[in-house]
C-alpha positions as CSV (number, residue, x, y, z in Angstrom):
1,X,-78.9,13.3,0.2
2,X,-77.7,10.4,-1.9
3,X,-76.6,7.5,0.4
4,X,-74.1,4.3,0.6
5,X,-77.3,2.7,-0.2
6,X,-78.5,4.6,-3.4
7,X,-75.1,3.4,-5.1
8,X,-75.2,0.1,-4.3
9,X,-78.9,-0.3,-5.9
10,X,-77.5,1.1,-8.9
11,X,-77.1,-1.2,-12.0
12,X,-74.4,0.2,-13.3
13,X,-72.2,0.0,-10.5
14,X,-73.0,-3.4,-9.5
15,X,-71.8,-4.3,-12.6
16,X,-68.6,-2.7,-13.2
17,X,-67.7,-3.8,-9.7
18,X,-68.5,-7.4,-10.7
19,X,-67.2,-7.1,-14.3
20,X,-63.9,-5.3,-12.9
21,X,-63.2,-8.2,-10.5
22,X,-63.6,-11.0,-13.5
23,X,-61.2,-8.6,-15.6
24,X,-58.6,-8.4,-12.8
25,X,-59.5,-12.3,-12.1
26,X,-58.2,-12.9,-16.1
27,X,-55.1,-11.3,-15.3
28,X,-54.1,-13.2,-12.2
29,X,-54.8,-10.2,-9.6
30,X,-56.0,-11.0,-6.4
31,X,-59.7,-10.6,-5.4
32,X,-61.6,-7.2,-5.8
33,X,-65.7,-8.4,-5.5
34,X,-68.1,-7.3,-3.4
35,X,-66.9,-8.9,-0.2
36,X,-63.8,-6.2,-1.2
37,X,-65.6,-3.0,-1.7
38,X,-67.9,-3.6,0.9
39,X,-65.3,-4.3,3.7
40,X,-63.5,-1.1,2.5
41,X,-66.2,1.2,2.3
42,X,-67.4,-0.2,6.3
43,X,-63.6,0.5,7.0
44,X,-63.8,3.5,5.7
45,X,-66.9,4.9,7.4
46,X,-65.8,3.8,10.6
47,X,-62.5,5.4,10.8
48,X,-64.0,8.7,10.4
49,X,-66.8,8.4,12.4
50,X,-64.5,7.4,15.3
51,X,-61.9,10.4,14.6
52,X,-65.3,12.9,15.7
53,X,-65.3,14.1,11.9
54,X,-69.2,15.4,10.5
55,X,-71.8,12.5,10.0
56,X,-71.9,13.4,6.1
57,X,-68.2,12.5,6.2
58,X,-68.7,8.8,7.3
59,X,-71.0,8.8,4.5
60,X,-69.2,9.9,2.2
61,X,-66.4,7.8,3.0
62,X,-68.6,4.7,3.1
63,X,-69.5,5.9,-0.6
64,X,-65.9,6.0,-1.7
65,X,-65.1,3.1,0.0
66,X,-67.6,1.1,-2.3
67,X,-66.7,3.0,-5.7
68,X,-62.8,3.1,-5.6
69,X,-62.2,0.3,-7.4
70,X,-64.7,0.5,-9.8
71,X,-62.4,1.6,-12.4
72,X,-60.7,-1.7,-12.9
73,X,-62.9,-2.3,-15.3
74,X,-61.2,0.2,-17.8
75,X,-57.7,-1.4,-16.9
76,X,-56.1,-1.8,-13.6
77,X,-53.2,0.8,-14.6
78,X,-54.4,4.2,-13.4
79,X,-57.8,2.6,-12.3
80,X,-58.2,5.4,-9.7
81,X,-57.6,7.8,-12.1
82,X,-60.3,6.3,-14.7
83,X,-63.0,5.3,-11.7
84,X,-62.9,9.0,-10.9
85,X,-63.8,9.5,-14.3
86,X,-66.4,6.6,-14.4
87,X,-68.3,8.0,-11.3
88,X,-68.8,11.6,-12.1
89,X,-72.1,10.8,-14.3
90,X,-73.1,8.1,-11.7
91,X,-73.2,10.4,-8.8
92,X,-74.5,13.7,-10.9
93,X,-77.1,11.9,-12.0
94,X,-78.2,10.7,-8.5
95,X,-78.3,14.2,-7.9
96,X,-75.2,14.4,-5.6
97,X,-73.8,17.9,-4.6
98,X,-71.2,18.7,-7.0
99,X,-68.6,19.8,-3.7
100,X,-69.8,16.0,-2.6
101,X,-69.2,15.0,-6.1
102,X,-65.5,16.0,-5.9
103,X,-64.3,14.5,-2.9
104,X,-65.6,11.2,-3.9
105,X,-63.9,11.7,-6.7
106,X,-60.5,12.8,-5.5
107,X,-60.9,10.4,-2.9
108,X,-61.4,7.6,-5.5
109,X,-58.5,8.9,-7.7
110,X,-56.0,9.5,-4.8
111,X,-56.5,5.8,-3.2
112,X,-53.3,3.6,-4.9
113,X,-49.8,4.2,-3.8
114,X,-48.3,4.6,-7.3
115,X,-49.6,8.8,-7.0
116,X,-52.4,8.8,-4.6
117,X,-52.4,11.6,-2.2
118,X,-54.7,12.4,1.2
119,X,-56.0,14.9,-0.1
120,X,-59.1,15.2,2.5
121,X,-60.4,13.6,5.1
122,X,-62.5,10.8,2.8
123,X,-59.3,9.7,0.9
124,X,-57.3,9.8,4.0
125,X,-60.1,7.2,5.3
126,X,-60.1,5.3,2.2
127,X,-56.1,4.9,1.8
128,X,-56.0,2.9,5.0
129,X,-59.2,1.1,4.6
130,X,-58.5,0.0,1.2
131,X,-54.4,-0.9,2.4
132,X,-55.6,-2.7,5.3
133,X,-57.5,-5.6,3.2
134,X,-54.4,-8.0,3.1
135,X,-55.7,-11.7,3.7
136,X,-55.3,-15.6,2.4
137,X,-58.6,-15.2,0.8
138,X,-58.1,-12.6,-1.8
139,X,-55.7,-15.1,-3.3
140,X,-57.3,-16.7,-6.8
141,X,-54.6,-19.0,-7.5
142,X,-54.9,-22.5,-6.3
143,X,-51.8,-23.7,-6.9
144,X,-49.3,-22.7,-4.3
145,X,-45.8,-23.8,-6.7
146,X,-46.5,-20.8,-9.0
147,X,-47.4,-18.3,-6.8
148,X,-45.6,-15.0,-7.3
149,X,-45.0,-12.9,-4.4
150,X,-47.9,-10.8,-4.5
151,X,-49.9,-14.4,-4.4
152,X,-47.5,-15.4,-1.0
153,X,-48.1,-12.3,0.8
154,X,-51.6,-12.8,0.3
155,X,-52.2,-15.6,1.7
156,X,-49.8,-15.7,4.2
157,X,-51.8,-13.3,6.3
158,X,-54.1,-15.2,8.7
159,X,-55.8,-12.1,10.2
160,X,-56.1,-8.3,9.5
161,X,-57.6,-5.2,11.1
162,X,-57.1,-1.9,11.8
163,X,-57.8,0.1,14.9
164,X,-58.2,3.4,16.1
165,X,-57.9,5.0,19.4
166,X,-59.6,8.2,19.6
167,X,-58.5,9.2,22.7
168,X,-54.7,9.0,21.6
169,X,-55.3,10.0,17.8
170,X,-53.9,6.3,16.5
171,X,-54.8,4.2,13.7
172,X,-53.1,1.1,14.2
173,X,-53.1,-1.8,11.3
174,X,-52.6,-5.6,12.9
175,X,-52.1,-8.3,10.5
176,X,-50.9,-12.1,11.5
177,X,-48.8,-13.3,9.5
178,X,-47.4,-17.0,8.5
179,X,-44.2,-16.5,8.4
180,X,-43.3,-20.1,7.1
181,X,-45.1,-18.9,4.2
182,X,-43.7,-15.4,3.7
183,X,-41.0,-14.0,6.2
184,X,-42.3,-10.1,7.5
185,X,-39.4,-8.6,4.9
186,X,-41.2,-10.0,2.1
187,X,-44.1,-8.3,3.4
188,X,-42.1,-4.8,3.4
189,X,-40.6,-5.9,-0.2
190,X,-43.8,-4.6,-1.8
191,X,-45.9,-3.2,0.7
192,X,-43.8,-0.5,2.2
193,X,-45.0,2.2,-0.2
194,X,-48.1,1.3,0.6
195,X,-47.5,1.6,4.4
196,X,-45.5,4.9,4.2
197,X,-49.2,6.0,2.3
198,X,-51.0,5.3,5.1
199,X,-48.4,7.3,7.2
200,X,-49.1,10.4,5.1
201,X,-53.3,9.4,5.2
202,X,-53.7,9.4,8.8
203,X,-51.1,12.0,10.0
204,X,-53.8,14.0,7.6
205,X,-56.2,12.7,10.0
206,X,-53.9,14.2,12.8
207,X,-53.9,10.5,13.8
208,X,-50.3,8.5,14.0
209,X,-50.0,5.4,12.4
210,X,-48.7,2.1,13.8
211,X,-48.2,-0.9,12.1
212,X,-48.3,-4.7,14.3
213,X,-47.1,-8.1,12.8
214,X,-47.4,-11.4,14.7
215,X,-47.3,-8.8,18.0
216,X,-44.9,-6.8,17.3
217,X,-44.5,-2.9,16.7
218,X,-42.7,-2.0,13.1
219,X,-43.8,1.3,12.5
């Protein structure tokens, strides 16, 4: 069975990962490398390997994890849509299982706010993994007078995890945030869609989802 580790020894995908990140880099988006993917697809994996779901699951998840962005190499508009599309060959020619084939792809194709769905339990996974990586370092732009507030929010977060309680069916994401740098509504300004998807992803999961700032309980 084709593994987290098969894809990341592939050539290809190593470099559309890397060549997607120096696109987005260009354009002034925040951070998408390696240090991304990987953190996602461990995220990912361990969320439904905690939930009690099968073992080819996590790994499937894991596998996700590492692909979804991949299609930010095509463009970053619809680059769920167009990763999808990138990692069909990739993961038919490894010799994946077409039903394996097509939750990593729906998975990868359902993971951004703008029409992404939880469609199974993998994209579920991979929604909150891929929501939950909100931290200073992702921010590319060094000089703090002209950052936008994609760029503030960014890098006002000092910590962020996400937890989950198996015993109580919770998935719980707790950032830190600066709030001298960006007040908690700014955080909500554009990240609310993105937390009401992560709602949807683990009440899929027949999790519910809680959301902590600085200590406190907003969702």
């Amino acid at each position: 069975m084709i593994t987290l580790e098969d894809v990341r020894t592939s050539p290809v995908v190593e470099s559309f990962i890397r060549k997607g990140n120096q696109f987005l880099g260009a354009m002034g988006f925040t951070e998408h490398s390696q240090r991304h993917v990987n953190l996602v697809s461990d995220i990912a994996r361990s969320i439904i390997e905690k939930l009690g779901y099968p073992q080819r699951e996590t790994e499937l998840a894991a596998i996700a994890g590492y692909l979804h962005d991949i299609g930010n190499v095509v463009n970053r508009n619809d680059h769920g849509i167009s990763g999808a599309m990138i990692v069909y060959p990739i993961l038919m020619g490894m010799g994946m299982p077409p039903d394996e084939v097509a939750v990593v792809l729906s998975a990868i194709a359902n993971h951004e706010e703008q029409y992404g769905q939880p469609v199974n339990n993998v994209a579920a996974a991979l929604i909150v993994a891929d929501k939950s990586d909100v931290h200073r370092s992702r921010v590319r732009n060094t000089d703090f007078a002209t950052f936008d507030i994609h760029d503030r929010v960014n890098y006002a977060v000092e910590s962020s995890s996400v937890w989950v309680d198996t015993e109580k069916r919770t998935i719980t994401m707790d950032l830190t945030i600066d709030i001298n740098i960006c007040p908690v509504m700014e955080y909500f300004e554009i990240f609310l869609t993105r937390m009401m998807l992560c709602r949807r992803a683990a009440a899929f999961l027949e999790c519910d989802f809680a959301l902590i700032i600085n200590q406190s309980k907003l969702l």
